[in-house]
Residue frames relative to the residue before (quaternion, step in Angstrom):
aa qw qx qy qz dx dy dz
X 1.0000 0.0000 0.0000 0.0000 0.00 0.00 0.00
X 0.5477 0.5726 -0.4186 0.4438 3.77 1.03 -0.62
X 0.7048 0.5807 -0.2756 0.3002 3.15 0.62 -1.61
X 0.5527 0.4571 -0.3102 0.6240 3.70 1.58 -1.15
X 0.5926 0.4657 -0.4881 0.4401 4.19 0.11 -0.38
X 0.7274 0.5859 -0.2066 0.2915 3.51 0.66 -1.07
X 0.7299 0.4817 -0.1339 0.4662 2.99 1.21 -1.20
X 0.5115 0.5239 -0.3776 0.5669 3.74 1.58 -0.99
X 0.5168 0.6584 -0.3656 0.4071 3.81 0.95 -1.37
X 0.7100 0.5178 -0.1717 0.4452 3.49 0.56 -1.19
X 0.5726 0.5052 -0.3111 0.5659 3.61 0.67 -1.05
X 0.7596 0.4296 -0.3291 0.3608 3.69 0.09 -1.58
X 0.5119 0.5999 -0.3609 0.4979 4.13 1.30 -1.05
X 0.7724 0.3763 -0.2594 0.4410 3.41 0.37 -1.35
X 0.5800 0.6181 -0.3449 0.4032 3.81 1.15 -0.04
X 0.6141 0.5332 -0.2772 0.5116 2.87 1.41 -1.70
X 0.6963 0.4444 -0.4136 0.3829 3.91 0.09 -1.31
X 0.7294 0.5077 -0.2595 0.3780 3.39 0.60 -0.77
X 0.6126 0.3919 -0.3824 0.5700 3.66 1.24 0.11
X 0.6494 0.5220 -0.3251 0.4474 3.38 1.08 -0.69
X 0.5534 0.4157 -0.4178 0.5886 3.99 1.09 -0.03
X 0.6682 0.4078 -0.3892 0.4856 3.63 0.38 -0.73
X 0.6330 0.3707 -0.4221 0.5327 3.79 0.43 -0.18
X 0.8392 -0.3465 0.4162 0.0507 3.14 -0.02 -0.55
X 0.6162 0.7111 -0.0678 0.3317 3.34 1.67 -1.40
X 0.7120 0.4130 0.2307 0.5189 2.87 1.37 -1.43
X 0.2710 -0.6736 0.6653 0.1739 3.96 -0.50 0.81
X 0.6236 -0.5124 0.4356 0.3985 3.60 -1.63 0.74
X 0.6332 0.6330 -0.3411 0.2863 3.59 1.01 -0.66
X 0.6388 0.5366 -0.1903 0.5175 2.79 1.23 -0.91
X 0.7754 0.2949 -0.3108 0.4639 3.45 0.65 -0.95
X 0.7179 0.3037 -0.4884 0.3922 3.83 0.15 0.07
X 0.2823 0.5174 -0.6026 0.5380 4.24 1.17 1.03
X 0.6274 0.5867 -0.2132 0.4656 3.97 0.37 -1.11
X 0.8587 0.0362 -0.1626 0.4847 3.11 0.19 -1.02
X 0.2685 0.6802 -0.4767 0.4878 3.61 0.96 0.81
X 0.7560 0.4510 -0.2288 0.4157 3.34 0.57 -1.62
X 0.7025 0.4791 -0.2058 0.4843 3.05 1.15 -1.35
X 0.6035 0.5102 -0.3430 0.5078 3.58 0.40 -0.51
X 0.4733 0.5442 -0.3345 0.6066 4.23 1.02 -0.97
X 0.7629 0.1745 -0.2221 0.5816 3.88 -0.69 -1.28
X 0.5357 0.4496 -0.6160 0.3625 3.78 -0.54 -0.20
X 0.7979 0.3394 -0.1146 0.4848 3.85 0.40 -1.25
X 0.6951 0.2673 -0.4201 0.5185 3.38 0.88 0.86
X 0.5230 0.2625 -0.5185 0.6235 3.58 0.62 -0.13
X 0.5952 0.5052 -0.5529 0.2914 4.07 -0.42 -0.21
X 0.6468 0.5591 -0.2772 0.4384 3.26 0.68 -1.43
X 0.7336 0.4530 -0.1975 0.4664 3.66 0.40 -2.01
X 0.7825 0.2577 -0.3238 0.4653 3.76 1.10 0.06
X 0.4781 0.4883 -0.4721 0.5568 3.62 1.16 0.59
X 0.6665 0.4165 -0.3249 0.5261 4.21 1.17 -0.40
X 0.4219 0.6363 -0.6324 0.1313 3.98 0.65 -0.63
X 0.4513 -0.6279 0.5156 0.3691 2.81 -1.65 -0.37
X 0.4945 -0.7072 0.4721 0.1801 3.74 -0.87 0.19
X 0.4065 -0.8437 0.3251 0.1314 2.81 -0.04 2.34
């Protein structure tokens, strides 16, 4: 269940940076480091919760 918190967690970061370049907030540098990071942990917590094991 973390692993699904994490990954939605991810999606929402990779939203936020992206509204936060479109506003303004943020230099392009900054926002494709951000959405790097985010986009990285989305696809591991995704993965590591599409592989768990079944308690």
């Amino acid at each position: 269940m973390i692993l699904l918190v994490l990954a939605i967690a991810s999606l929402l970061f990779g939203l936020w940076s992206s509204l936060s370049f479109f506003w303004g907030s943020i230099d392009q540098k900054t926002f494709f480091n951000l959405l790097l990071a985010a986009t990285l942990s989305y696809f591991v917590f995704a993965t590591a919760w599409a592989y768990r094991r079944p308690k």
